[in-house]
C-alpha positions in Angstrom: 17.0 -4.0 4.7 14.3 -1.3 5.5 14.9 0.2 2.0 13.9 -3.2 0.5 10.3 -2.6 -0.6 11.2 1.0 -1.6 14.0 0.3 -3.7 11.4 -2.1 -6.1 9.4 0.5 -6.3 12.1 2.4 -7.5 13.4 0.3 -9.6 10.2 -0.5 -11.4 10.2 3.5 -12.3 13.7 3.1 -13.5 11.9 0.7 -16.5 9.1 3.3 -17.1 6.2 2.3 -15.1 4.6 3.2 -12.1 5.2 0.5 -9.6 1.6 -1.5 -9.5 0.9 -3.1 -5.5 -1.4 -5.6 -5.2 -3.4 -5.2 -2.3 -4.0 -9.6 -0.8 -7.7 -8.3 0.4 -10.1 -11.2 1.6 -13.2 -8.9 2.5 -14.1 -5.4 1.4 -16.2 -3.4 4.0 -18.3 -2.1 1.1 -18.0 -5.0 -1.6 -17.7 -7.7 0.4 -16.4 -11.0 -0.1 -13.7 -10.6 -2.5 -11.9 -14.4 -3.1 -15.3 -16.0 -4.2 -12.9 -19.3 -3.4 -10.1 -18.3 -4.9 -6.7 -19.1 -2.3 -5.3 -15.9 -1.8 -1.9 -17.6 -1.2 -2.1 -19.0 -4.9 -3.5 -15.6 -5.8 -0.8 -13.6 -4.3 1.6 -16.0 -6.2 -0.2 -15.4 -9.1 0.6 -11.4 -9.4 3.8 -11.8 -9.2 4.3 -14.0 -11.9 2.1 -11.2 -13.5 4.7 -8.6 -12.9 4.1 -7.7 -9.5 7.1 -6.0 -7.4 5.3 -5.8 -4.0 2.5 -6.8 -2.1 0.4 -5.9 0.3 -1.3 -8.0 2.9 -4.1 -7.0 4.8 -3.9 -8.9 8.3 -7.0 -7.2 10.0 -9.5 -9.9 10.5 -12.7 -8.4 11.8 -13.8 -6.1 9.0 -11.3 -7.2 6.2 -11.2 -10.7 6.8 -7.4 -11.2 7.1 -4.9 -12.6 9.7 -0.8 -12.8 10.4 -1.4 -16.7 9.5 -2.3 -15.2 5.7 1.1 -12.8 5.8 3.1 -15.5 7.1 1.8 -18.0 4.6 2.3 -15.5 1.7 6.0 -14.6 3.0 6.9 -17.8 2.5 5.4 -18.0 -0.9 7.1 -15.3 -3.1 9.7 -13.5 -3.0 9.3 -9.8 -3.3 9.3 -7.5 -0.5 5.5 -7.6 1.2 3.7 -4.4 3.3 2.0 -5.3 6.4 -2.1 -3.6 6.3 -3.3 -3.3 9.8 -4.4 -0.7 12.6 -1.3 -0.7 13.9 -0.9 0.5 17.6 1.3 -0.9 19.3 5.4 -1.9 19.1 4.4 -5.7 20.1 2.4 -5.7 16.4 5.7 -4.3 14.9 7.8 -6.8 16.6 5.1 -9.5 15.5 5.0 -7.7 12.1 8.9 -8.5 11.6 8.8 -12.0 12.7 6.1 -12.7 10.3 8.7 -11.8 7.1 7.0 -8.5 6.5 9.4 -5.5 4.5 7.2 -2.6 5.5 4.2 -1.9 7.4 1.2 0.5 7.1 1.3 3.3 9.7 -1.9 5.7 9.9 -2.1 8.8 10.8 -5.8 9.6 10.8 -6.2 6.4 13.6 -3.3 6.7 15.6 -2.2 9.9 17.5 0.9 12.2 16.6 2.6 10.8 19.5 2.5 7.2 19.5 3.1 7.1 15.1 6.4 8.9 16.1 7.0 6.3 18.5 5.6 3.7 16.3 7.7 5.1 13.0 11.6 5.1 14.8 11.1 1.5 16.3 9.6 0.4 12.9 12.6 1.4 11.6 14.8 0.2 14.2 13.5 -3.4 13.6 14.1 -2.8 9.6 10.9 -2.3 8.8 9.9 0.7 6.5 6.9 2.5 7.2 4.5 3.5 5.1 2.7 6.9 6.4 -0.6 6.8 5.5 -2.0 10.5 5.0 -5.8 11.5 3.8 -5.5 15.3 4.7 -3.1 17.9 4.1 -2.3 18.6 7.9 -1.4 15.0 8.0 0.8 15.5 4.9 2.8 17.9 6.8 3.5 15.8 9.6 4.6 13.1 7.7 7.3 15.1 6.5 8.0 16.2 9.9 8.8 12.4 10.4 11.4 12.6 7.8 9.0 9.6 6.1 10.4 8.5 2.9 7.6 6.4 2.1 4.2 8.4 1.6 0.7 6.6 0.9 -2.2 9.1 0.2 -5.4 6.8 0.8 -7.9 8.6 -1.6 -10.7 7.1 0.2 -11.9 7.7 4.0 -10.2 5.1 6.5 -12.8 6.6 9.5 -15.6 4.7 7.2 -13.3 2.1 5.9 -13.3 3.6 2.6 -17.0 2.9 2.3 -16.7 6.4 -0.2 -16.0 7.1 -3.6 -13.1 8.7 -3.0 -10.4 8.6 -6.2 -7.2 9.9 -8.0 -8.4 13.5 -7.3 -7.3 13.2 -3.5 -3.9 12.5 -4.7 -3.7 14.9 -6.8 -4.8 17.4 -4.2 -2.4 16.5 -1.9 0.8 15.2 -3.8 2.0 19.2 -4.0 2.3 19.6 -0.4 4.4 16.3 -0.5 7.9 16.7 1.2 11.0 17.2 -1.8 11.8 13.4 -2.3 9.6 11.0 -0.8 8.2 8.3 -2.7 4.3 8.7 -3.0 1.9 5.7 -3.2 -1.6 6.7 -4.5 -3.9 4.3 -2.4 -7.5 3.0 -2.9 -10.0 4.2 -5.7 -7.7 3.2 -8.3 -10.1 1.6 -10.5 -9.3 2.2 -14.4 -5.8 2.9 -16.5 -7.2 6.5 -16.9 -7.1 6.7 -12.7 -3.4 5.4 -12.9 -2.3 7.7 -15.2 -4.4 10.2 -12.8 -2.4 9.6 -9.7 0.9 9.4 -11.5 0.4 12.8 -13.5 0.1 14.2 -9.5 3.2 12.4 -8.9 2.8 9.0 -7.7 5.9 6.6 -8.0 3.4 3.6 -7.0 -0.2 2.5 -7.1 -2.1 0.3 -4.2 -4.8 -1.8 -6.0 -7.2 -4.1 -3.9 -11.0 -4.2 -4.9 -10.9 -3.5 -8.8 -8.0 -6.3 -9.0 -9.9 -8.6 -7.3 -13.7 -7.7 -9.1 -12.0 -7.9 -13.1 -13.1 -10.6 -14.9 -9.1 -11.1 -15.7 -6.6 -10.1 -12.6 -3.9 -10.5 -14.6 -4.9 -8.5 -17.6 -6.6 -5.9 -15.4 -2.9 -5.9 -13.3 -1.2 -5.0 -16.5 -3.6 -2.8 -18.0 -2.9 -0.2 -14.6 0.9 -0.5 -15.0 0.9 2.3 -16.7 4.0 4.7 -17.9 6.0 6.5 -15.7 8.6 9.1 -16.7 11.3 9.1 -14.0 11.8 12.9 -13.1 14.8 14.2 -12.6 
């Protein structure tokens, strides 16, 4: 079902929370290694027995140490819907990304052109897949709603420099006005604290993505439940 990783975020709302993602990162471009020899298949097992609805799985391998071995591996571990994190470009990594067991997948729109994420975004969800439409600006926001994209990430940090900045909660609060009427907003990256939860959901956000500060806390699982934060479901 493409609604599938959606509808837990939704329904983790419904209980009062904003909807926590895990983001299964094995290298950060600015932090480095971030398993320290931890298994990030046990570790992705770990959150959700900690609570966690979805996941996210980084695949790209050259700068973020991933691979579609580590999605396939986790897909087979749990069993809550999982996002697919890559530069996706082409419909043969969507085709891949279905076979691997992924719910949704991460499409970008400040490294892929208008074009080709419109071509990209109707065969994602022909092979029921739900994209994610990752936006940093506000001219990108608009486009994503000419998509008709029910799933909206803002990354608050700067993919171009793979989020090498200190960008925070203040980008989504920036942009989540000039959201379309009834997409569900994920507040991506920078997320580091309760207080930047509670940031990105006053703007809006039905769901934070949290990699690095996750993976840095001397206590993942305490640190996990300390950002699910509450979440009054609007009317």
């Amino acid at each position: 079902m493409s609604a599938h990783f959606s509808g837990a975020i939704i329904s983790e709302n419904a209980r009062g929370f904003v909807a926590v993602i895990p983001d299964i990162k094995c290298v950060s471009p600015k932090e480095g290694d971030l398993l320290r020899g931890r298994d990030p298949v046990e570790m992705a097992k770990y959150l959700v027995r900690s609570g966690a609805p979805v996941l996210s799985v980084v695949t790209e391998k050259e700068r973020f140490g991933g691979s579609v071995e580590l999605l396939r591996a986790i897909a087979q571990a749990v069993n809550v819907p999982i996002l697919r994190k890559d530069f996706i470009t082409n419909e043969a990594q969507l085709l891949e990304t279905a076979k691997l067991g992924a719910a949704a997948v991460l499409l970008i729109c400040a490294t892929t052109d208008n074009n080709t994420l419109k071509k990209l975004y109707k065969k994602a969800m022909a092979l029921g897949l739900e994209p994610l439409v990752e936006v940093h600006t506000a001219e990108e926001m608009v486009f994503a709603g000419t998509l008709g994209a029910g799933l909206v990430g803002i990354n608050n940090r700067d993919i171009i420099t793979l989020e090498r900045d200190d960008g925070g909660a203040d980008r989504t609060i920036a942009l989540a006005s000039g959201a379309p009427a009834g997409v569900l907003l994920v507040s991506e990256s920078g997320i580091l604290s309760a207080a930047d939860a509670k940031l990105a959901v006053s703007a809006g956000a039905n769901a934070v993505l949290i990699g690095t500060a996750l993976w840095i806390a001397d206590d993942m699982r305490a640190m996990y439940q300390s950002l699910r934060v509450e979440r009054r479901v609007f009317s």
